[in-house]
Every structure is written in C-alpha cells, then in structure tokens.
N, C-alpha and C positions, 0 to 999 in steps of 0.2 A: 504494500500500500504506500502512496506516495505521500508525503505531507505536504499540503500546501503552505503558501508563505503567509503566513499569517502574523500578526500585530507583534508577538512573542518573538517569531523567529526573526524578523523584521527587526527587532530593537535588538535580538542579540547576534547577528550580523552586525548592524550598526556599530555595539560598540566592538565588537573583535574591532573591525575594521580601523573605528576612531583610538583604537588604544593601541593596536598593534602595526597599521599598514595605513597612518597615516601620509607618508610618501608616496604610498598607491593612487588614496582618496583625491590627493593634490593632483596627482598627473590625472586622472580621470576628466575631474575639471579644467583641466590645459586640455587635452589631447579634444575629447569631445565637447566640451563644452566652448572649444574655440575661446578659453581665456587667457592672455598670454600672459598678465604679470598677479596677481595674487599673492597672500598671505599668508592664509588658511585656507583650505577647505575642510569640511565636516560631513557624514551621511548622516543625513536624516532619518530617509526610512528607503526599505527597499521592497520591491511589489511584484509580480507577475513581469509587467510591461515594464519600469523601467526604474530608475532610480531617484532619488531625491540630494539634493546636498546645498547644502550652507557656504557661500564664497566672500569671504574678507577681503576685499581690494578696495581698501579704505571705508566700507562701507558690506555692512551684510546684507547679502542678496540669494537668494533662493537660484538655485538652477538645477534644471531637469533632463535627466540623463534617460532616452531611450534603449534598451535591448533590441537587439534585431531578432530576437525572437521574443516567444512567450515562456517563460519561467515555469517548468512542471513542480520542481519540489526547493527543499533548500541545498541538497545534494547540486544539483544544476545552474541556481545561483553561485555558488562555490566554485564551481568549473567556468559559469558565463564570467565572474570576473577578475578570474585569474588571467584567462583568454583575453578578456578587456585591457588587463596590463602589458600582456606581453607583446599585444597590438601597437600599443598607446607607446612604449618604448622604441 
C-alpha cells in the first residue's frame, strides 16, 4: 500500500530537508525557481504536484516549485528530489 503525502509526511520532509539539505532547498530555488541571488530559502510544505518554499532576497516571498510528474507516495518524493538536485547541479 502506498502512502500518500499527506500534512504529516509533508512537515517531516520539510524539516529533514530545512535541517539537513539546506544547500539542496537553496539550489532548488536558483535552479527552478529562476532566482539568481538569495539568502535563504526554506520548504514549506511538499504535495503531490509540487512544492512550496520561502525565499529571502531581502525580503520573504513565497515560490512555487512544480514536479513534472504527480507524487505517488513519500518513497517517490524522496527519489523526485534527489533527481531534482542532481538536475539542478
């Protein structure tokens, strides 16, 4: 049975990500988000479709990261963005 992403899995994604692969979360927001000079970035939350993140370039602002696909479980988020990074590199 797969588990979907739901609010739980979502928040603990989130923080692996903000506490561990903060370097990741920043290149995400350059690479796709087309932001060249920032801060910070932070995730928010992460969904099916795509992802959420907080950007400091003087000022915090929301940006919204699509997947090219749809998200089956949190196994596949895990893979989508690892793949995300080593794109984004």
């Amino acid at each position: 049975m797969t588990e979907i992403i739901t609010q739980a899995i979502s928040d603990r994604i989130c923080k692996h990500m903000n506490d561990d692969h903060q370097d990741a979360v920043k290149l995400y927001a350059q690479y796709y988000g087309k932001i060249d000079t920032l801060e910070t970035a932070k995730m928010l939350s992460i969904d099916p479709q795509g992802m959420y993140l907080i950007i400091d370039n003087h000022e915090e602002n929301p940006l919204r990261i699509e997947f090219d696909h749809t998200l089956t479980d949190a196994k596949d988020a895990h893979t989508t963005l690892v793949e995300m990074m080593k794109q984004a590199k």
